[in-house]
mmCIF file as gemmi writes it, N, C-alpha and C atoms, coordinates in Angstrom:
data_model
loop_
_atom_site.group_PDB
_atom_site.id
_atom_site.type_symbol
_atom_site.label_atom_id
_atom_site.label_alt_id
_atom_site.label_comp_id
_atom_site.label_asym_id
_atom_site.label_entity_id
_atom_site.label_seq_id
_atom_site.pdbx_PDB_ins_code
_atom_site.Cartn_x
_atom_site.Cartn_y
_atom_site.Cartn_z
_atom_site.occupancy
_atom_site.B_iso_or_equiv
_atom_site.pdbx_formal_charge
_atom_site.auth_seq_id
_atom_site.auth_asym_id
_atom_site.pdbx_PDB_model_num
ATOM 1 N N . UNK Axp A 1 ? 0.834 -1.188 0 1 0 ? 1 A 1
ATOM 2 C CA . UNK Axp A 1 ? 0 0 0 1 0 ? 1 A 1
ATOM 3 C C . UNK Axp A 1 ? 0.88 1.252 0 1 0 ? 1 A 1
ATOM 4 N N . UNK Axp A 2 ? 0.561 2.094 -0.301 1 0 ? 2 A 1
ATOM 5 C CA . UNK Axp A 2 ? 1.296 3.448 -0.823 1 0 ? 2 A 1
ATOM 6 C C . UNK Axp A 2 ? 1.012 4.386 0.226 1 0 ? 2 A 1
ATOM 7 N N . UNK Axp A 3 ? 2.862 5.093 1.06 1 0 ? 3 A 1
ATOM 8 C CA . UNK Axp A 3 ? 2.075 5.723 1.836 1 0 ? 3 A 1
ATOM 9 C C . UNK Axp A 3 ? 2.332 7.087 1.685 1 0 ? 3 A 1
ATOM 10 N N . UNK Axp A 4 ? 1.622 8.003 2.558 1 0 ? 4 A 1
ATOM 11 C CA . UNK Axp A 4 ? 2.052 9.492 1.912 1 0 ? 4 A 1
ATOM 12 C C . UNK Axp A 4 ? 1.895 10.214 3.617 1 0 ? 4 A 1
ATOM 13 N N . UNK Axp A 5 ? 2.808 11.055 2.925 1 0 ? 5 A 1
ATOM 14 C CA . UNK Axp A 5 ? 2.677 12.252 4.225 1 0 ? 5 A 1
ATOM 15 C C . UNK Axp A 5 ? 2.09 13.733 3.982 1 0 ? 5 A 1
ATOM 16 N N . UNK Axp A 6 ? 1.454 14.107 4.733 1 0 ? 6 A 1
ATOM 17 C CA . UNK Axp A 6 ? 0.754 15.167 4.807 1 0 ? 6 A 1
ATOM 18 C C . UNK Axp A 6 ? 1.456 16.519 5.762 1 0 ? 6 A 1
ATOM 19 N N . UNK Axp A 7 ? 1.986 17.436 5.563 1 0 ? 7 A 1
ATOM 20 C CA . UNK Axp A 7 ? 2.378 18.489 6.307 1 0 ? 7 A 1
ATOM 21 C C . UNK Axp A 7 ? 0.854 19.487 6.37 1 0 ? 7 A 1
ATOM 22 N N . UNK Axp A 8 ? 0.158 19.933 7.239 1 0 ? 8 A 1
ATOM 23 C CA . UNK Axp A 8 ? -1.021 20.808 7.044 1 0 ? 8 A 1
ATOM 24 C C . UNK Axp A 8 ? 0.223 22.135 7.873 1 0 ? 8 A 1
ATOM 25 N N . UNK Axp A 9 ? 0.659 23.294 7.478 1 0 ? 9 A 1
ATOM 26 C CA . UNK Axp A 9 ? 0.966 23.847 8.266 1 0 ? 9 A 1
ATOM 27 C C . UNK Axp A 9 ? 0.6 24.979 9.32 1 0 ? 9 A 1
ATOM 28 N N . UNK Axp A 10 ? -0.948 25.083 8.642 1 0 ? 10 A 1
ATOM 29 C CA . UNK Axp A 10 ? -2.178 26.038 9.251 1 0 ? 10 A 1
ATOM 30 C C . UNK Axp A 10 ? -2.432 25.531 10.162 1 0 ? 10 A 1
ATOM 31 N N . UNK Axp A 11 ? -2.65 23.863 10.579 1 0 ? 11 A 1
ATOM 32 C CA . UNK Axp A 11 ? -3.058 23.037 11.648 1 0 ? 11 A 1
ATOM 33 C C . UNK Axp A 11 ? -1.968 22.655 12.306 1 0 ? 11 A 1
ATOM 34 N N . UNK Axp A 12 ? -1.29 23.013 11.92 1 0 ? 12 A 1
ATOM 35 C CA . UNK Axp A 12 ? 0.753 22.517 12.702 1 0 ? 12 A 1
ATOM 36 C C . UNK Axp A 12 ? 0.039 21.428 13.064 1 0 ? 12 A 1
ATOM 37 N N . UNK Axp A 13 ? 0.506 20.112 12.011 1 0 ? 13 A 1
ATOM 38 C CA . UNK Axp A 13 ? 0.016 18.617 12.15 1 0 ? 13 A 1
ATOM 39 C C . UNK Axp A 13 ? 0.612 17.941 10.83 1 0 ? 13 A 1
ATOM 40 N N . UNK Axp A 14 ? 1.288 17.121 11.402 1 0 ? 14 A 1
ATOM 41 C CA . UNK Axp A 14 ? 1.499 16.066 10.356 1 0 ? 14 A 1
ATOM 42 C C . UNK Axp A 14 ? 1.026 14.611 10.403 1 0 ? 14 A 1
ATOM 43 N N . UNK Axp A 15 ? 0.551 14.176 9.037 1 0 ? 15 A 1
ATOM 44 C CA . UNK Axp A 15 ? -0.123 13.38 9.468 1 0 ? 15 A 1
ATOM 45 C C . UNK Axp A 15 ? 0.725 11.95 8.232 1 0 ? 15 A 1
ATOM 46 N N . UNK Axp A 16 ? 0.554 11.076 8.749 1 0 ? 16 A 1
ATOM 47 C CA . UNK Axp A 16 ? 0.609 9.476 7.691 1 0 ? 16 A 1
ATOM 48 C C . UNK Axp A 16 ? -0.242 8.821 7.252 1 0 ? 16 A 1
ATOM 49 N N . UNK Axp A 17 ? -0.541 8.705 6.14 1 0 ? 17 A 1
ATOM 50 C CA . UNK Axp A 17 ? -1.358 8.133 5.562 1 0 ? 17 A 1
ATOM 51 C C . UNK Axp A 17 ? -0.976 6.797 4.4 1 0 ? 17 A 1
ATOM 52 N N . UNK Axp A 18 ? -1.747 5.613 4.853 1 0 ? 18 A 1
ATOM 53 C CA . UNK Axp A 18 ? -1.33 4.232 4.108 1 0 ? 18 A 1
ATOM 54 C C . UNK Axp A 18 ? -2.429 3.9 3.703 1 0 ? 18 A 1
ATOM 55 N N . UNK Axp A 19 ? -2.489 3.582 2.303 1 0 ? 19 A 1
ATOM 56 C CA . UNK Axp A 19 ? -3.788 3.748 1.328 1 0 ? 19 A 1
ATOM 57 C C . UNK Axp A 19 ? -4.792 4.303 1.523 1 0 ? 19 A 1
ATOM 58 N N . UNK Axp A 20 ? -4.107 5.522 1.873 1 0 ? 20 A 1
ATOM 59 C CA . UNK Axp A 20 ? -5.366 7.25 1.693 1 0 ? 20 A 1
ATOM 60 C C . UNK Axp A 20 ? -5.552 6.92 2.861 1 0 ? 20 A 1
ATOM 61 N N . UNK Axp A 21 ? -5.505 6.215 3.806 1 0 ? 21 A 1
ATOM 62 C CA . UNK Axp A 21 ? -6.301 5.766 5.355 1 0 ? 21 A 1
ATOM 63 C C . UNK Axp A 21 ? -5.31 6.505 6.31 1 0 ? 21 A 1
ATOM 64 N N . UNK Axp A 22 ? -5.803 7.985 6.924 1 0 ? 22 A 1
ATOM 65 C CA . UNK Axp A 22 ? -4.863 8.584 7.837 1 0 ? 22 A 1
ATOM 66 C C . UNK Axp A 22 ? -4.683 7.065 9.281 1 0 ? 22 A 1
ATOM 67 N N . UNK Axp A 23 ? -3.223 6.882 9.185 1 0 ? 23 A 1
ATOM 68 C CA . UNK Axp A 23 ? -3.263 5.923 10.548 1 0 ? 23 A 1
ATOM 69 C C . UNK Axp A 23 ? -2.548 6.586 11.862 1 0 ? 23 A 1
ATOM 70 N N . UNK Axp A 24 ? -1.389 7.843 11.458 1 0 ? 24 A 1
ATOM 71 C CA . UNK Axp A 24 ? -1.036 8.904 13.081 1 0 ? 24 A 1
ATOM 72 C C . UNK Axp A 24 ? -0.976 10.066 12.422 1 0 ? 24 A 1
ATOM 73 N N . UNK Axp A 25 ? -0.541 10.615 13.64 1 0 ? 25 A 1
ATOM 74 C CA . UNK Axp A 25 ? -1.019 11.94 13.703 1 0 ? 25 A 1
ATOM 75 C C . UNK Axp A 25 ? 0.406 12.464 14.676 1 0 ? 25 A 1
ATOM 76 N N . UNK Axp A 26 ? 0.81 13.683 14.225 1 0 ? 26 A 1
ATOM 77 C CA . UNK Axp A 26 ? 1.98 14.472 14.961 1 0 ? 26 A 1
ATOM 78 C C . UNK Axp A 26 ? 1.582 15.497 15.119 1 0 ? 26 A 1
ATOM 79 N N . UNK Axp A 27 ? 1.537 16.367 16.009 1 0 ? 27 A 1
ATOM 80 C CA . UNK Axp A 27 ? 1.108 17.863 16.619 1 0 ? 27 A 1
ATOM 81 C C . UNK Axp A 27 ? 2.153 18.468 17.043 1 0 ? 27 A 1
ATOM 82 N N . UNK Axp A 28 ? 2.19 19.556 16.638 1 0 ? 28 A 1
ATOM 83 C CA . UNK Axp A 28 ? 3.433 20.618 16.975 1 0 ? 28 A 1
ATOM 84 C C . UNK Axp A 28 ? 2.845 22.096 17.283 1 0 ? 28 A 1
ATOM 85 N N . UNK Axp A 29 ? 3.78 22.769 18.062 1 0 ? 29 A 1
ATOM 86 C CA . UNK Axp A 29 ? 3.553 24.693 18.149 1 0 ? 29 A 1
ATOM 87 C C . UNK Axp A 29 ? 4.942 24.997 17.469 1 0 ? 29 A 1
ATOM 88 N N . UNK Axp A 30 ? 3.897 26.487 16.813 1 0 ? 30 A 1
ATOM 89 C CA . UNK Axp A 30 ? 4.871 26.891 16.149 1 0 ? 30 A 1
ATOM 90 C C . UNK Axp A 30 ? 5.292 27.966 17.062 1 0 ? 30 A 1
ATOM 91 N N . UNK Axp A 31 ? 7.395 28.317 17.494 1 0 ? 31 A 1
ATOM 92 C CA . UNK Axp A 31 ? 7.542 29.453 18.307 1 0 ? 31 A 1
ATOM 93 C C . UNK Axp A 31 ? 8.481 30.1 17.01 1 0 ? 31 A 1
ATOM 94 N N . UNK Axp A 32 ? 7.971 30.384 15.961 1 0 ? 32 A 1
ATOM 95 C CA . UNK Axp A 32 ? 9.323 30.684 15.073 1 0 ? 32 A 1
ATOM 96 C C . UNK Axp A 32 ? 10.456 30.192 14.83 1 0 ? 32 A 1
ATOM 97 N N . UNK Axp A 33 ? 11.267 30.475 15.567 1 0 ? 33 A 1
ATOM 98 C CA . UNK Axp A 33 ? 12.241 29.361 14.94 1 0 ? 33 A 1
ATOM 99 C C . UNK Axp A 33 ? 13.001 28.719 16.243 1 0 ? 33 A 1
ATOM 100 N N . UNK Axp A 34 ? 11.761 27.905 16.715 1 0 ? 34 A 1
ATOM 101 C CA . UNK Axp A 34 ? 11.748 26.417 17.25 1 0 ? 34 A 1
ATOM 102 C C . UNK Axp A 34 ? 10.321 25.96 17.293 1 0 ? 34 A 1
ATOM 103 N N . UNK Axp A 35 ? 10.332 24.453 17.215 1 0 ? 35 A 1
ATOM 104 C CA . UNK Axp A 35 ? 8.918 24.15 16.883 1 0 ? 35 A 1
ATOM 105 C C . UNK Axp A 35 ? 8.787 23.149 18.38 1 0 ? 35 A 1
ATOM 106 N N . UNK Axp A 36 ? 7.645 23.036 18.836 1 0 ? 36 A 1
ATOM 107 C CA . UNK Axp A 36 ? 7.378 21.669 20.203 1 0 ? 36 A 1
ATOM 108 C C . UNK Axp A 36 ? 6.725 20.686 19.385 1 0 ? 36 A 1
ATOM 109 N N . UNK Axp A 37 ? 7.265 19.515 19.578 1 0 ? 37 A 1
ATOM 110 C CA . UNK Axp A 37 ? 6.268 18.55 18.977 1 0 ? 37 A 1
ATOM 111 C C . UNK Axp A 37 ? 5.845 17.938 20.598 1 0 ? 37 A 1
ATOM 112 N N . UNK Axp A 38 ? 4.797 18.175 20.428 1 0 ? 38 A 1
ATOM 113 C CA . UNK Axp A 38 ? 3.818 17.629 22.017 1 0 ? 38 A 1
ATOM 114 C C . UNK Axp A 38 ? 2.586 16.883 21.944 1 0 ? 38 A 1
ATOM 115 N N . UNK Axp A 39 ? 2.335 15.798 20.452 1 0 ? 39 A 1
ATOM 116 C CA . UNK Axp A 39 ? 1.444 15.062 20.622 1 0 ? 39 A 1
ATOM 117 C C . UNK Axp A 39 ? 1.822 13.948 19.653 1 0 ? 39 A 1
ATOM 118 N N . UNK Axp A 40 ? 1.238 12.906 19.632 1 0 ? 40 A 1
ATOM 119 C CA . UNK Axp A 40 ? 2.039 11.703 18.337 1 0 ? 40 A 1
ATOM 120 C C . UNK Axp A 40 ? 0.847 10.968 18.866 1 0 ? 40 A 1
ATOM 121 N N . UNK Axp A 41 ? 0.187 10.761 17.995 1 0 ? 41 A 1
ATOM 122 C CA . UNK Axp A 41 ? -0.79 9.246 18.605 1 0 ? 41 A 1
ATOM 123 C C . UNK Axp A 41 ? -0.593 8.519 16.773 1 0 ? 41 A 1
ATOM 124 N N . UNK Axp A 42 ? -1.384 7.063 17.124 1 0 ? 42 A 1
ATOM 125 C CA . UNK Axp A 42 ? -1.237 6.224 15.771 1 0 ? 42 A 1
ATOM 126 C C . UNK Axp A 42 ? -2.751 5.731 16.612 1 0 ? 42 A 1
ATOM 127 N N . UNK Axp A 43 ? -3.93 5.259 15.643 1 0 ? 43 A 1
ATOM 128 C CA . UNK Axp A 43 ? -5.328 5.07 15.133 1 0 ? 43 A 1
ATOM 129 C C . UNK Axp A 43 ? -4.655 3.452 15.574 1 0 ? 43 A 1
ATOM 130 N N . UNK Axp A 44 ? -5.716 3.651 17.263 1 0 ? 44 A 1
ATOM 131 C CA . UNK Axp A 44 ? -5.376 1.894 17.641 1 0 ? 44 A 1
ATOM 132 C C . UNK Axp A 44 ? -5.445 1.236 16.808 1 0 ? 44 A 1
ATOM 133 N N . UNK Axp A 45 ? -6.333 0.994 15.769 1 0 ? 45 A 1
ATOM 134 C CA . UNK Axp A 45 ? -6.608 -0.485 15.046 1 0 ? 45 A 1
ATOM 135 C C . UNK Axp A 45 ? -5.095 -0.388 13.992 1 0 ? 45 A 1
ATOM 136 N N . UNK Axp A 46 ? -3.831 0.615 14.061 1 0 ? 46 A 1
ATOM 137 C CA . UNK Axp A 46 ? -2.872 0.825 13.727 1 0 ? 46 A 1
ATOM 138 C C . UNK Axp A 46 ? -1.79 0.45 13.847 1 0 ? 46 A 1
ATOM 139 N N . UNK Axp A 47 ? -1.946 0.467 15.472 1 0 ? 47 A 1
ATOM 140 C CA . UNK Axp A 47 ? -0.788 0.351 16.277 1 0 ? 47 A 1
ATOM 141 C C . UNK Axp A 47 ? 0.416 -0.796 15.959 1 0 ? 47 A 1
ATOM 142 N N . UNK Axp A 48 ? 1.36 -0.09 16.639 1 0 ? 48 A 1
ATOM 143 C CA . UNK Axp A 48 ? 2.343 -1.677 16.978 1 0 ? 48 A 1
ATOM 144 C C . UNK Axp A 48 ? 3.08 -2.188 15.38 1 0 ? 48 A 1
ATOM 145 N N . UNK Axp A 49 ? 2.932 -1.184 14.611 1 0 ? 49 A 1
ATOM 146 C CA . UNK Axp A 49 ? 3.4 -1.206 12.918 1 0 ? 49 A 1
ATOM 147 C C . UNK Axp A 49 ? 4.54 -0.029 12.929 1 0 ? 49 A 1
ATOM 148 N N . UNK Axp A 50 ? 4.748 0.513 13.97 1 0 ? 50 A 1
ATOM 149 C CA . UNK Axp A 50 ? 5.6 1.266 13.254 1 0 ? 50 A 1
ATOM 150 C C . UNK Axp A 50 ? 5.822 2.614 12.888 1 0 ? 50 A 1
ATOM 151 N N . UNK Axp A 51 ? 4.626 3.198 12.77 1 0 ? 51 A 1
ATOM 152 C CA . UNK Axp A 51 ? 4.14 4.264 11.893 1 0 ? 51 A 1
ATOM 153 C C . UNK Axp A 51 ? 4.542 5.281 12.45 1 0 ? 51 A 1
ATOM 154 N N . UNK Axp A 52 ? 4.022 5.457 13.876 1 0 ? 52 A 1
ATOM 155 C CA . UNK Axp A 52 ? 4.415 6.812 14.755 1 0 ? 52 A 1
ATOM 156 C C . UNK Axp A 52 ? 5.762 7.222 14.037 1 0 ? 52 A 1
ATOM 157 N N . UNK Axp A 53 ? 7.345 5.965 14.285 1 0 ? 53 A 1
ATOM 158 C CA . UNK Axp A 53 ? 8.417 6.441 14.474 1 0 ? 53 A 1
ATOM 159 C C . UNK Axp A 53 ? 8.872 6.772 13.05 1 0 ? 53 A 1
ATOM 160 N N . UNK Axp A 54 ? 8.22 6.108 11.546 1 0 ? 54 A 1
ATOM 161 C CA . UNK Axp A 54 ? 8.004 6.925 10.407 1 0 ? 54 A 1
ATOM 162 C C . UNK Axp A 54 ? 7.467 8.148 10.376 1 0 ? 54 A 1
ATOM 163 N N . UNK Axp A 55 ? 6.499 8.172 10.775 1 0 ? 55 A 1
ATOM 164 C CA . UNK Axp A 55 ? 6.146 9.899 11.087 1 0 ? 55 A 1
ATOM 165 C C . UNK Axp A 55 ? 7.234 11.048 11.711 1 0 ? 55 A 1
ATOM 166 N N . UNK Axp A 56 ? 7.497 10.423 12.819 1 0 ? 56 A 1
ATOM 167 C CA . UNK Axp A 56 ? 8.824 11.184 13.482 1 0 ? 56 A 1
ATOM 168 C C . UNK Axp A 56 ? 9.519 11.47 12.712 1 0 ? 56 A 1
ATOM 169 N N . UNK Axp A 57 ? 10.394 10.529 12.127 1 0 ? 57 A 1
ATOM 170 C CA . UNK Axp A 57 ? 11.154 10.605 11.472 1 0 ? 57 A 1
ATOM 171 C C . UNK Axp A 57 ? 10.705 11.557 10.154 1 0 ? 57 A 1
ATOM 172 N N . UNK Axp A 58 ? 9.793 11.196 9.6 1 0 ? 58 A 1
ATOM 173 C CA . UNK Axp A 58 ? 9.448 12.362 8.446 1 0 ? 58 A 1
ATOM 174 C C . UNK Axp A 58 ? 9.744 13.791 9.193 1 0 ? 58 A 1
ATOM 175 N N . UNK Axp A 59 ? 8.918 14.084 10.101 1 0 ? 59 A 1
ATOM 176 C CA . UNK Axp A 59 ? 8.823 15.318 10.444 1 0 ? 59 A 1
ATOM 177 C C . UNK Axp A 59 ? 9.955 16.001 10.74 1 0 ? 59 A 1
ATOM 178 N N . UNK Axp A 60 ? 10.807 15.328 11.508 1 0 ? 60 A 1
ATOM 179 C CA . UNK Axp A 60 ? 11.976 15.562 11.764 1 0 ? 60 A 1
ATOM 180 C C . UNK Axp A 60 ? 12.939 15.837 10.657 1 0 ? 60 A 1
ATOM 181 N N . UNK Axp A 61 ? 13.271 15.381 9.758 1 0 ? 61 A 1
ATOM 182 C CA . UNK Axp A 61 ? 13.219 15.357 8.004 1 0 ? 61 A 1
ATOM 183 C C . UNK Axp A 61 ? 13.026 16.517 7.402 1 0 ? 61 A 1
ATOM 184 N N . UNK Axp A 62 ? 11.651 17.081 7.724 1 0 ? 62 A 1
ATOM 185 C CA . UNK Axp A 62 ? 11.073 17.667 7.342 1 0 ? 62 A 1
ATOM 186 C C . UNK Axp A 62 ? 11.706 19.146 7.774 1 0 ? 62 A 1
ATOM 187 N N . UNK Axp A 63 ? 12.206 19.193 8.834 1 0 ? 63 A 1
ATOM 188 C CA . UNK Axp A 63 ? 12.334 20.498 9.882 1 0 ? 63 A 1
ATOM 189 C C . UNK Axp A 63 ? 13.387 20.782 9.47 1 0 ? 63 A 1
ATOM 190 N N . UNK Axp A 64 ? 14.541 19.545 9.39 1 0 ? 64 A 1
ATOM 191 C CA . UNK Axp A 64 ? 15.61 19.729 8.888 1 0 ? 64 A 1
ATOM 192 C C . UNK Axp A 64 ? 16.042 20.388 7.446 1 0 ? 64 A 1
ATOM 193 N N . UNK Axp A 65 ? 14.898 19.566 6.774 1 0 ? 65 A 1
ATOM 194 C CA . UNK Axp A 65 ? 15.099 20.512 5.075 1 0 ? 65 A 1
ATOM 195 C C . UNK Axp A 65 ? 14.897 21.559 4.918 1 0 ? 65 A 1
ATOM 196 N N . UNK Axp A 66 ? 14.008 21.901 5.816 1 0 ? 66 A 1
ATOM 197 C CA . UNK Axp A 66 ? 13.241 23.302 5.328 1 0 ? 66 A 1
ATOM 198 C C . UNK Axp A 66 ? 14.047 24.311 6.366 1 0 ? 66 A 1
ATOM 199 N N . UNK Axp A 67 ? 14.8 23.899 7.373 1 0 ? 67 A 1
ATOM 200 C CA . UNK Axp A 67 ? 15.642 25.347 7.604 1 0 ? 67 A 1
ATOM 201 C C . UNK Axp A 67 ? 14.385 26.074 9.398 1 0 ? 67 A 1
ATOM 202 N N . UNK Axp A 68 ? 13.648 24.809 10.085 1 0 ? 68 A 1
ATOM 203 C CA . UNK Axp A 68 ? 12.293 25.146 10.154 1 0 ? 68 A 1
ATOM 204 C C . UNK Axp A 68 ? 13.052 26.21 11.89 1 0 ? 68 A 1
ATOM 205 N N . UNK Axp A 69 ? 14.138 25.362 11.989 1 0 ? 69 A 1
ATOM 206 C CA . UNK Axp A 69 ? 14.485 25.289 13.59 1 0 ? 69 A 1
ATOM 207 C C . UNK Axp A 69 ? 15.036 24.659 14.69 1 0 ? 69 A 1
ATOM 208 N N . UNK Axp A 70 ? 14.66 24.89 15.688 1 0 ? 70 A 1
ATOM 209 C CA . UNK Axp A 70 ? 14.846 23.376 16.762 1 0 ? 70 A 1
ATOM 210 C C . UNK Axp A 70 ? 13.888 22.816 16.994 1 0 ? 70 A 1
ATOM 211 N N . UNK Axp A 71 ? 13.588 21.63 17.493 1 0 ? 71 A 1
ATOM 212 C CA . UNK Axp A 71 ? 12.799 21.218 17.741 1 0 ? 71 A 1
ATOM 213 C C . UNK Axp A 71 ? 12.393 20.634 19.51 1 0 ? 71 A 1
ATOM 214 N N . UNK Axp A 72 ? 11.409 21.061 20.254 1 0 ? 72 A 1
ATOM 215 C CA . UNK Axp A 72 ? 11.506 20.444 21.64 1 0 ? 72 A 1
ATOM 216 C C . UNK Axp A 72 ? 10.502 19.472 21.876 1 0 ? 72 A 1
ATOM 217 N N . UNK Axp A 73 ? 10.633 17.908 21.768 1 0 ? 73 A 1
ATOM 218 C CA . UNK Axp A 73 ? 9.81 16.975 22.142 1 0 ? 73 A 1
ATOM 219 C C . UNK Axp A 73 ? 9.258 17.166 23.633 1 0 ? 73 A 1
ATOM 220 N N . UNK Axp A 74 ? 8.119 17.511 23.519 1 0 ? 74 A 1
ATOM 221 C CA . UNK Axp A 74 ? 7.609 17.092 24.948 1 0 ? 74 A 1
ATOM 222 C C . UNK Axp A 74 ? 6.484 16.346 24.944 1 0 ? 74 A 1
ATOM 223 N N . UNK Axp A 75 ? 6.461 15.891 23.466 1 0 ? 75 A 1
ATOM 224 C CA . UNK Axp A 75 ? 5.797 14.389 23.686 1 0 ? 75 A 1
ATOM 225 C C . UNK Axp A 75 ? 6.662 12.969 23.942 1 0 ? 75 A 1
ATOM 226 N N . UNK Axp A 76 ? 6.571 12.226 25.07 1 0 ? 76 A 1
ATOM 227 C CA . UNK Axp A 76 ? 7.011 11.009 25.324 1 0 ? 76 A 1
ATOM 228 C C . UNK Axp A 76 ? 7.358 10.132 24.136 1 0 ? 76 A 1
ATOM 229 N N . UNK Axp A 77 ? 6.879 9.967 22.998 1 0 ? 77 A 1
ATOM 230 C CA . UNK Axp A 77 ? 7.157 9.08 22.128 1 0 ? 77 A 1
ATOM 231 C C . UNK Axp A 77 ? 8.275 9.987 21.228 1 0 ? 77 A 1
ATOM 232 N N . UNK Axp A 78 ? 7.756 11.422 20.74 1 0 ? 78 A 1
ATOM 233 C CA . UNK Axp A 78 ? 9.197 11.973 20.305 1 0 ? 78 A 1
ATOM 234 C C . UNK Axp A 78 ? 10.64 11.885 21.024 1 0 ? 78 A 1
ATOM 235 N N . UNK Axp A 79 ? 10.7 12.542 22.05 1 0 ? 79 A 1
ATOM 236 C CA . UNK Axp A 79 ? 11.753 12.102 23.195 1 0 ? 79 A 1
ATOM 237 C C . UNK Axp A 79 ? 12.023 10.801 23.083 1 0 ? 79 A 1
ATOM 238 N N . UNK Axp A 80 ? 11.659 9.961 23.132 1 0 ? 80 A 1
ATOM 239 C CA . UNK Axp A 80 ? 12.264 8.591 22.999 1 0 ? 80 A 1
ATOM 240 C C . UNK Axp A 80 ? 12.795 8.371 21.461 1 0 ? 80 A 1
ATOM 241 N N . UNK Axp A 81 ? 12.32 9.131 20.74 1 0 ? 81 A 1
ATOM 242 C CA . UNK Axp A 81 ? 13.02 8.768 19.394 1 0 ? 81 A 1
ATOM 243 C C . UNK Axp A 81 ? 13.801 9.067 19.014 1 0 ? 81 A 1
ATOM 244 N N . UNK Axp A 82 ? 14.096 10.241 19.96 1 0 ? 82 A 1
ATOM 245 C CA . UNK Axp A 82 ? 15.179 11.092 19.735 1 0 ? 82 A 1
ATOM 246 C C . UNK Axp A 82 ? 16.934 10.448 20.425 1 0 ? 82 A 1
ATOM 247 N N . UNK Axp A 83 ? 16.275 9.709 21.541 1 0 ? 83 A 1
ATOM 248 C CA . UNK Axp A 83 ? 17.053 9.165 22.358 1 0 ? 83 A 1
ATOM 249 C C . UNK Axp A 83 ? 17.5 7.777 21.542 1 0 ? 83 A 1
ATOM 250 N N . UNK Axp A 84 ? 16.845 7.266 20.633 1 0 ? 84 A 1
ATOM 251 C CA . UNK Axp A 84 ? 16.915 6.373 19.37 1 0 ? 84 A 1
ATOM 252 C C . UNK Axp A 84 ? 17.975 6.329 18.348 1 0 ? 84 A 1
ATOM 253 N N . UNK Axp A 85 ? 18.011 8.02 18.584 1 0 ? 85 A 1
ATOM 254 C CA . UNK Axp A 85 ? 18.38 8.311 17.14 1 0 ? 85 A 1
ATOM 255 C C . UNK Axp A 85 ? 19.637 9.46 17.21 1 0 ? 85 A 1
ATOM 256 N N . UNK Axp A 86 ? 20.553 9.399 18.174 1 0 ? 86 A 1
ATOM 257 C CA . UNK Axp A 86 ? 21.417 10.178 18.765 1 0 ? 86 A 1
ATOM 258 C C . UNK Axp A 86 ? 21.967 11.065 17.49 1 0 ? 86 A 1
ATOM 259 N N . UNK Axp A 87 ? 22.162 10.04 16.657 1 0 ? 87 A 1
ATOM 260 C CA . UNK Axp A 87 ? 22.616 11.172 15.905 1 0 ? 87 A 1
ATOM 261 C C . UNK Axp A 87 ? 21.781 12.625 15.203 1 0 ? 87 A 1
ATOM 262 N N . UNK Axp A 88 ? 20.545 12.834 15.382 1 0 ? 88 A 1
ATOM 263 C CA . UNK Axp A 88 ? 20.139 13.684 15.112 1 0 ? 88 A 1
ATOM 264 C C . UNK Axp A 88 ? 19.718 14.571 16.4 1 0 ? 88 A 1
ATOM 265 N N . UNK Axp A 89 ? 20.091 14.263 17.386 1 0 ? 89 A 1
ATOM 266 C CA . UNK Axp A 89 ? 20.422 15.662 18.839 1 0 ? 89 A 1
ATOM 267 C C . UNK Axp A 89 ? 20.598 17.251 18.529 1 0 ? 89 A 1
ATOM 268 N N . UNK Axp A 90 ? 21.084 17.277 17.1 1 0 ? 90 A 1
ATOM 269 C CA . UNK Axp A 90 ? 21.697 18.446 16.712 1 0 ? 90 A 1
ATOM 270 C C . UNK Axp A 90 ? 20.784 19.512 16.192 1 0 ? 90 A 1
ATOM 271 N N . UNK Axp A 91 ? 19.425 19.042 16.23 1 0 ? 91 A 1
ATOM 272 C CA . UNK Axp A 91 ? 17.934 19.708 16.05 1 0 ? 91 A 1
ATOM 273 C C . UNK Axp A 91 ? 17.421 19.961 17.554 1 0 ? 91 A 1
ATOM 274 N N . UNK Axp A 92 ? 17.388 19.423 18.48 1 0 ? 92 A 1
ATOM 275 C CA . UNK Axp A 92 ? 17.376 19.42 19.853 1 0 ? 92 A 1
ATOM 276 C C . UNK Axp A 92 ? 17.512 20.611 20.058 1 0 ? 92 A 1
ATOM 277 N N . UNK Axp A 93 ? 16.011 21.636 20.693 1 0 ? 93 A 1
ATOM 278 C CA . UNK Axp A 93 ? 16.7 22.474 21.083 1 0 ? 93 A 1
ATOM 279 C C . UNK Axp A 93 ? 17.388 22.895 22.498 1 0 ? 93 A 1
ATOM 280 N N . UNK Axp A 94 ? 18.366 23.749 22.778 1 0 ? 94 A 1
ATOM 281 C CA . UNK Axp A 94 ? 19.296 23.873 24.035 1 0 ? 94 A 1
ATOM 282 C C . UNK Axp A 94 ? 18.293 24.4 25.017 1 0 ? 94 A 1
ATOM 283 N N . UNK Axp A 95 ? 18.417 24.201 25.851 1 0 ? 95 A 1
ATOM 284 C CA . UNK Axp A 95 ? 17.578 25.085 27.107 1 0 ? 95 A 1
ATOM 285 C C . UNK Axp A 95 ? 17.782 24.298 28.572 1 0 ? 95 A 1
């Protein structure tokens, strides 16, 4: 199945979608130039596939290409991905 990502940036939300079927969801604030990602859920009948930490990872991706900022997980599942993924700390913002 074919999947796609959705940036809405009016709704600061990114979302995943696997055959057109949104399965998570990422929530962020925008502070200019640093963003919070403070929500991540994946559509129980979803779960346990994976998807969230594809999403992360997109978004994260995403922040990086575009020049967006830092980024501060204070959602539990970002933070852990981050802790995953040491080498990208360097988006992390300082505080």
């Amino acid at each position: 199945m074919a999947t796609e990502f959705v940036h809405d940036e009016a709704a600061h939300r990114y979302t995943m979608l696997v055959g057109g079927e949104p399965v998570s969801f990422l929530e962020y604030l925008d502070h200019g130039s640093s963003l919070v990602f403070h929500h991540t859920v994946t559509i129980p009948k979803h779960r346990g596939r994976g998807f969230a930490a594809r999403l992360v990872e997109h978004a994260v991706d995403d922040v990086e290409a575009s020049g967006s900022g830092t980024i501060t997980p204070t959602c539990w599942f970002v933070a852990e991905w981050f802790d995953r993924h040491p080498e990208r700390a360097g988006l992390l913002a300082r505080g």
